[in-house]
N, C-alpha and C positions, 0 to 999 in steps of 0.2 A: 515174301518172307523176309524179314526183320535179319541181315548180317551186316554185322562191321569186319573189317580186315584191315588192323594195325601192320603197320611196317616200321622200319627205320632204328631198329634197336639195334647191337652189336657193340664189341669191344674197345673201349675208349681208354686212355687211360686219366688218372686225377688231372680235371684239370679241362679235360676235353669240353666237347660240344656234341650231341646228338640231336637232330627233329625228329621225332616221330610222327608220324599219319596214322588217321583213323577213318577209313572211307566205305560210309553205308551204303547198304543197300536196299530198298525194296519199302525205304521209309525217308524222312529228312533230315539234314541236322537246324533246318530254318526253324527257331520258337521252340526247339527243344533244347529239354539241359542236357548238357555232356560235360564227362568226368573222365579223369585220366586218374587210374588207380594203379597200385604198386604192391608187391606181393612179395615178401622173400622169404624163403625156409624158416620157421620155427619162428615167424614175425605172423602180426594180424596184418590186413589187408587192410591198405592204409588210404586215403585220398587225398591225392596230391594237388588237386588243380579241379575249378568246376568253373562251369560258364552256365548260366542261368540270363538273366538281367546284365548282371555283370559277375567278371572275373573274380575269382575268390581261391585261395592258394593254403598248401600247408604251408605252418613257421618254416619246415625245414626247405621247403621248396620258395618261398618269398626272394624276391628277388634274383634268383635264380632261373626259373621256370617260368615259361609263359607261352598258355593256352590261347588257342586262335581257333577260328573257325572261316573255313571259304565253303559258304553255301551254293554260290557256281557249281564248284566242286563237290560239293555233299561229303567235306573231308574237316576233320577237327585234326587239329596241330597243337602236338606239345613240344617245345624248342627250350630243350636243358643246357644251362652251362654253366661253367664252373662248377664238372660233375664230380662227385667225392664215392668214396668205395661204398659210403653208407647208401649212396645211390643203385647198388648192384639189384636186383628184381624182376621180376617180371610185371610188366607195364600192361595195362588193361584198359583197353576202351569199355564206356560205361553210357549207354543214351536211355533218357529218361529221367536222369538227375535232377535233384535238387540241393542245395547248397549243404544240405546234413544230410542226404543219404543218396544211397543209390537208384536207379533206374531197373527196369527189368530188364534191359539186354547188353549185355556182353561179348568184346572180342575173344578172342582166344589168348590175344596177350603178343608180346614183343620183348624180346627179353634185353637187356640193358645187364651190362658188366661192367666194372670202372675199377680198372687194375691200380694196387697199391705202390 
């Protein structure tokens, strides 16, 4: 059976640095797409970062954020900094991605704060 189990979220404040992990199970992250999505109260569920062929990012994440993946480890990495309050969310592993949409399966999420 097909799970991911995101980690590495928590309270940073502007400014900080957080990696988050995304480490499957029962499937690979080799030749498949993976997405790092972000959710916040009374926002749409938005895509941050996807790795397909290549890396491809939102405007607001550009520069910023950068998706990695170590297949050894069957673990996708998102490593955020210069993190801003508009970053606050919950973060979502996403496999099966392609560069405009999502995948069929989902972490449960990691949640990221970034104090003003």
């Amino acid at each position: 059976q097909v799970q991911l189990a995101e980690a590495g979220g928590g309270l940073v404040q502007t400014g900080g640095s957080l990696n988050l992990s995304c480490t499957a199970s029962g499937t690979t992250v080799l030749n498949t797409g993976m997405a790092w999505y972000r959710q916040a109260p009374g926002k749409e569920r938005e895509m941050v970062a996807v790795m397909t062929r290549t890396a491809r990012y939102a405007e607001s994440a550009k520069g910023r954020f950068t998706i990695s993946k170590d297949s050894a480890k069957n673990t996708v990495y998102l490593q955020m900094n210069s993190l801003k309050p508009d970053d606050t969310a919950l973060y979502l592993c996403n496999l099966g991605a392609t560069a405009g949409s999502a995948g069929p399966y989902w972490g449960q999420g990691t949640q990221v704060t970034v104090s003003s």
